[in-house]
C-alpha positions in Angstrom: 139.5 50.1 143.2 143.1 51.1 143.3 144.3 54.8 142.2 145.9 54.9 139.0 149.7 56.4 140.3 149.6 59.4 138.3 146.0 60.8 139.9 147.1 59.6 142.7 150.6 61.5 142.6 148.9 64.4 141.7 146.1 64.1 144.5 148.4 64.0 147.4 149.5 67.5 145.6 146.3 69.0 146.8 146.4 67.0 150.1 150.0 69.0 150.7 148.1 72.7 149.2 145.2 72.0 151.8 147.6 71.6 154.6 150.1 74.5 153.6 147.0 76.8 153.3 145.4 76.1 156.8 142.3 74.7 154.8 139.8 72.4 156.0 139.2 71.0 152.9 138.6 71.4 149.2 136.0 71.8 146.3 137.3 70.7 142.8 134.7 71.3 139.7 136.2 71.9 136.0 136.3 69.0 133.6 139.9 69.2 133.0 140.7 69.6 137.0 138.7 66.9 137.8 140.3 64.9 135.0 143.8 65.8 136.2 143.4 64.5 140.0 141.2 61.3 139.0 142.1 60.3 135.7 138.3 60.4 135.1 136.7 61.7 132.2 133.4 61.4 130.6 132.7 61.7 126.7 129.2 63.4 127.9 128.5 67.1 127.0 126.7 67.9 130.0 128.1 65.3 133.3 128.5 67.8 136.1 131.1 66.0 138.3 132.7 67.5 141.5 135.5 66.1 143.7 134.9 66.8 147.4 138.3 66.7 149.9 137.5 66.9 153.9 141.0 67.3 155.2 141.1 63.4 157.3 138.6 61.7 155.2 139.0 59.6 152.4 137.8 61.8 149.1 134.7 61.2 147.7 133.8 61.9 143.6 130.1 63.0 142.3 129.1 62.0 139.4 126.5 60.0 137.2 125.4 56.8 137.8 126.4 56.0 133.7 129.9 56.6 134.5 130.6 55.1 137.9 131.8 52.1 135.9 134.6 54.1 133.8 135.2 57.0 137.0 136.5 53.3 138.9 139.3 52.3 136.6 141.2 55.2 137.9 140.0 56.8 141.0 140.8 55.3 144.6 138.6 57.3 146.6 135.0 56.9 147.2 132.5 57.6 144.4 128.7 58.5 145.0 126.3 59.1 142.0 123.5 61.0 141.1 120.5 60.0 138.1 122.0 61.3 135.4 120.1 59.3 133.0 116.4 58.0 133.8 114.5 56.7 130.7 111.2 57.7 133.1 112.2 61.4 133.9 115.7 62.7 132.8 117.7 62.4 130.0 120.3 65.4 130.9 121.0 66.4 134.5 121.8 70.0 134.2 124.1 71.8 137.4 121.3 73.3 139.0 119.5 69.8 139.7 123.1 67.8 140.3 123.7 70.8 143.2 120.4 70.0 144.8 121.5 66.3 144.6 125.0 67.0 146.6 123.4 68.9 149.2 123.1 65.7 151.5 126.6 65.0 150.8 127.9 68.3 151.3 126.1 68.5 155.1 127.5 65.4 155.9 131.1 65.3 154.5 131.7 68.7 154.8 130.5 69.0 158.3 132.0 71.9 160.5 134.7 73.1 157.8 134.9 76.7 157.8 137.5 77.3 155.0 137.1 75.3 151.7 139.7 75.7 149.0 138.3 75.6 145.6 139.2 76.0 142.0 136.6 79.2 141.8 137.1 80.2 138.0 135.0 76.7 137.1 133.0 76.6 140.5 129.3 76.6 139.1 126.8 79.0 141.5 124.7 76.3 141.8 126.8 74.4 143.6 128.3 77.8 145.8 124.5 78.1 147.1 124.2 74.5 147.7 127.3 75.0 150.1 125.8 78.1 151.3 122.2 76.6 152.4 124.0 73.6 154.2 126.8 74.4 155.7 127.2 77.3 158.8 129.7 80.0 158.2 132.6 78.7 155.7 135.0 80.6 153.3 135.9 79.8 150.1 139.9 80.4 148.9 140.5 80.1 145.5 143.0 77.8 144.5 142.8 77.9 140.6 146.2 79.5 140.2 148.0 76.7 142.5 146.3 74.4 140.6 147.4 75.8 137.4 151.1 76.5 138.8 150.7 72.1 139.5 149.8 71.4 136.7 153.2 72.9 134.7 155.5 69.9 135.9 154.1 67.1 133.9 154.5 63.7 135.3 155.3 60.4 133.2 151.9 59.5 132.5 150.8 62.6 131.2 154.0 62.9 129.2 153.5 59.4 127.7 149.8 61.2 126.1 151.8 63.7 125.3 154.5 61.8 123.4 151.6 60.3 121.7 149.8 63.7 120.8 152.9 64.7 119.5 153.9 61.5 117.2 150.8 61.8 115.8 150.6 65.8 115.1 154.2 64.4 112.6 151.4 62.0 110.9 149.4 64.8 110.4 152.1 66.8 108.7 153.7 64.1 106.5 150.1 64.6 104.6 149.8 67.8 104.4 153.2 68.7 103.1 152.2 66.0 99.9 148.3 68.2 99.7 150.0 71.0 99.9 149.6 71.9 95.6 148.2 74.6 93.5 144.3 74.0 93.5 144.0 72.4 96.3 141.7 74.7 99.1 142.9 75.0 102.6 139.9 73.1 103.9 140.3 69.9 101.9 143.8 70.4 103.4 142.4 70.3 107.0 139.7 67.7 106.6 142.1 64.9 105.0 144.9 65.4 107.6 141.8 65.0 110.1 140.2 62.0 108.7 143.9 60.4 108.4 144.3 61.3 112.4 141.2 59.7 112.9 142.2 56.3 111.0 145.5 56.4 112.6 144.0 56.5 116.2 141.0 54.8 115.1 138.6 56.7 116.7 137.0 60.1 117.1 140.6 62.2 117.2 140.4 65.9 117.7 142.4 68.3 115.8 142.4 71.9 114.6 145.0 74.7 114.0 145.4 77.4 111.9 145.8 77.4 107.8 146.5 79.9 106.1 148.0 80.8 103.2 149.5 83.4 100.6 148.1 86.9 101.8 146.2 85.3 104.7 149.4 83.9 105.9 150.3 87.9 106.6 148.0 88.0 109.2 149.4 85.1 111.3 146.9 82.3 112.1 143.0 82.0 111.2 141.0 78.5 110.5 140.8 77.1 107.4 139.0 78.6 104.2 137.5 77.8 100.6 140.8 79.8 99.5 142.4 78.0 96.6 146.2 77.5 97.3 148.6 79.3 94.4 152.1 77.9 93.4 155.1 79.8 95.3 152.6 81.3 97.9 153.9 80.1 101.8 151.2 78.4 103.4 151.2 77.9 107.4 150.1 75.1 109.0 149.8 75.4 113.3 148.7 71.7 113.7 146.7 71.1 117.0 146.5 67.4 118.0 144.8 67.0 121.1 145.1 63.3 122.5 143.0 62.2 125.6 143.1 66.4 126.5 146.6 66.6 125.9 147.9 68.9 123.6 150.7 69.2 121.0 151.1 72.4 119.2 153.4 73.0 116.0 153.9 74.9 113.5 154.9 73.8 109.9 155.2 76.3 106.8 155.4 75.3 103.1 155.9 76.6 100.1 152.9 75.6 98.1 154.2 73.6 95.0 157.6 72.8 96.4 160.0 75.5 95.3 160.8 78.2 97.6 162.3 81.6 96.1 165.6 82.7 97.3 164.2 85.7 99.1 161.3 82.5 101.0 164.5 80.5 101.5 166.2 83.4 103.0 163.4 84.4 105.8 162.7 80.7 106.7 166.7 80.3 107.5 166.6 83.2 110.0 163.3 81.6 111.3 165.6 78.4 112.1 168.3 80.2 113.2 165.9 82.3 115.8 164.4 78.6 117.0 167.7 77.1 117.0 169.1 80.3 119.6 165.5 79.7 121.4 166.5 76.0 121.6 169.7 76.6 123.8 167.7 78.9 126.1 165.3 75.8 127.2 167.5 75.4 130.6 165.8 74.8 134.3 166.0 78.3 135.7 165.5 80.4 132.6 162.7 83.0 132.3 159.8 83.1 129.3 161.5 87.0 129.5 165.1 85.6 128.5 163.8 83.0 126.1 162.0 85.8 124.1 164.1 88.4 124.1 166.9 85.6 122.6 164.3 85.0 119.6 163.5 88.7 119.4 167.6 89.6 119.3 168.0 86.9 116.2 165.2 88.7 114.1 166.4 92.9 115.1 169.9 91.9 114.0 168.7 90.2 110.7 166.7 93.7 110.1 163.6 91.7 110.7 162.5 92.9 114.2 159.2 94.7 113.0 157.7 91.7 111.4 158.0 89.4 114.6 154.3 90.6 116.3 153.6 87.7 118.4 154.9 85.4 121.3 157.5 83.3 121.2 156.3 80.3 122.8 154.4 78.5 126.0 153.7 75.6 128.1 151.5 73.2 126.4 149.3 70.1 128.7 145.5 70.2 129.1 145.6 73.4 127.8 147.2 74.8 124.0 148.6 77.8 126.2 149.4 77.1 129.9 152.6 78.9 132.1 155.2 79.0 131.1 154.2 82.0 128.4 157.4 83.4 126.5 156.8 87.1 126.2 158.8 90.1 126.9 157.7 90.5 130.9 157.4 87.1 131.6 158.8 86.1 135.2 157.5 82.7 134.2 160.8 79.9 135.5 161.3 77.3 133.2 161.3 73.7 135.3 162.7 69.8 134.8 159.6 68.2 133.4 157.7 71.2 131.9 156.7 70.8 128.4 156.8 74.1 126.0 156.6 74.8 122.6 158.9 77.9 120.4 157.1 79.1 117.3 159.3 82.3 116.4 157.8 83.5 112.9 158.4 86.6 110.6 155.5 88.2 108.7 157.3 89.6 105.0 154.8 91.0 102.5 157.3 90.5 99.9 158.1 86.9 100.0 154.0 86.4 99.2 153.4 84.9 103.1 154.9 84.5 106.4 156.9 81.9 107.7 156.5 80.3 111.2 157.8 77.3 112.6 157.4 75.4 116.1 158.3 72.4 118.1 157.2 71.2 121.4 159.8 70.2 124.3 160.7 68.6 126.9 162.7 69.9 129.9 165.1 68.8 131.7 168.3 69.1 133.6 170.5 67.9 130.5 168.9 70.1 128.0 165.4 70.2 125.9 164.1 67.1 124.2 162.7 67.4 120.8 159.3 65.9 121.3 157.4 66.5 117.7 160.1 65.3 115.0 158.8 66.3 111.0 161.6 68.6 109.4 161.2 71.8 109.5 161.7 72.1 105.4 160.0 74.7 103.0 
């Protein structure tokens, strides 16, 4: 079957890391890494999958015989299964038994490489000792952080899921700001905005995020609780949509019955004014350092520097918090096609709540692209 362009795109990136490193080839074992240079993913709990790279040799994916079917609609290279599922013996094939199963292939495809490259923070010890018994004398160099520095850069197809996660993470807020009423607890907040997701997509739709509100909202973020909401209290919403693994991540606040006090109205405009100055710091070339410190400045000059105790943004892909991470030391480069998020929020005991807000962006050379679109009202 023919690649899928963005796998493959993203592929050749490891065929280029291999070669720069003086490797003889490459081990690749986490879900989301495997996902991210195949395009395959399996809905199973327990599908221990491994991509094996001999530098010269077409690649060859391990997996379960249930999903060679779907692993072919998007991976090019060769594919070779194990029993994952036998009515007679097996219903679950766990790592240790899947490691045994690679052995042959590991002798034989990996013959005579002495330095494998592999993503080592997921690589199961199963596997490592099925390596170890077949093969004579090999390193391993761990290549999770230039996989992770890769994975930064977006390319269109993963944007596109990303657009999507993002458009509906707006759905998801256009119903919560109507729930959001005296009486109403933050959980029956949660669960309808999840059951509309899932109507809207049609499917099983994950999505979490934080709400909180009133005092709770003091403390920044927590999941949702029997709390009953109480007119005038702030209540903040950090939506997580999370569409095909890729994320959006914003952050909505609300006053709960729909009329901010002039003191709530007050804080949330220097929380605009903060995202706003973050906004024009989303340039190729800046630093996480330079975009938090301009979000910091807004709040110390307003007099609100002590109740700002958090970040002031990241990257956001298969993960809710990837590079780039906006914090004071951050030597983290902002990049064209990068997608971030800024969520500057101050923490006021006296307006009864905090008040956060965040958007997620695109960059590029001509500025930042507002990718989630519901207004950032009270």
């Amino acid at each position: 079957m023919p690649w899928s362009k963005g796998p493959l795109s993203r592929f050749t990136k490891i065929e280029r890391l291999i070669e720069s490193k003086g490797l003889d080839g490459a081990v690749i074992s986490g879900k989301k890494e495997i996902y991210y240079f195949t395009g395959f993913l399996s809905g199973r709990l327990i599908l221990p999958t491994y991509l094996f790279y001999r530098k010269g040799k077409e690649p060859v994916l391990f997996t379960g015989t249930t999903e060679k079917t779907l692993a072919e609609k998007t991976f090019g290279g060769e594919i070779i299964t194990y029993d994952n599922y036998r009515l007679d013996s097996r219903m679950v094939a766990y790592p240790g038994f899947v490691a045994e199963e690679a052995e042959a292939l590991i002798k034989d495809y990996l013959s005579g490489a002495k330095k494998i490259g592999a993503d080592s923070w997921n690589l199961p010890h199963s596997l490592f000792l099925a390596m170890k018994k077949v093969l004579n004398d090999f390193r391993i160099t761990d290549i999770s952080d230039d996989i992770l520095e890769m994975r930064t850069v977006k390319d269109e197809d993963e944007l596109e899921l990303i657009r999507t996660s993002c458009a509906l993470n707006d759905h998801g807020y256009a119903l919560a700001k109507l729930l959001t009423v005296p009486g109403k607890r933050e959980v029956d907040i949660y669960s309808e905005v999840y059951q509309e997701l899932c109507k809207k997509v049609g499917s099983f739709q994950y999505s979490g995020g934080d709400y909180v509100s009133g005092e709770r909202s003091l403390y920044i973020g927590g999941p949702p609780t029997e709390k009953v909401l109480k007119a005038g209290e702030t209540f903040i919403i950090d939506l997580w949509v999370i569409y095909k693994e890729y994320w959006s991540d914003t952050c909505r606040t609300f006053v709960v019955g729909g009329m901010p006090n002039d003191k709530q109205i007050k804080i949330h405009s220097v929380v605009l004014k903060a995202l706003e100055n973050g906004m024009k710091m989303l340039m190729p070339g800046t630093t996480g350092s330079e975009i938090y410190h301009s979000i910091y400045k807004t709040f110390k000059e307003a007099g609100y520097g002590e109740f700002f105790p958090h970040h002031a943004g990241h990257g956001v892909g298969l993960d809710g918090q990837e590079p780039p991470f906006f914090i004071p030391s951050s030597k983290n480069v902002l990049k064209p096609n990068m997608v971030v998020t800024l969520e500057p929020g101050l923490y006021v005991p006296e307006i009864l709540g905090g008040i956060r807000l965040e958007n997620n962006f695109l960059i590029t050379h001509d500025g930042p692209i507002q990718l989630t679109k519901y207004p950032l009202d009270l």
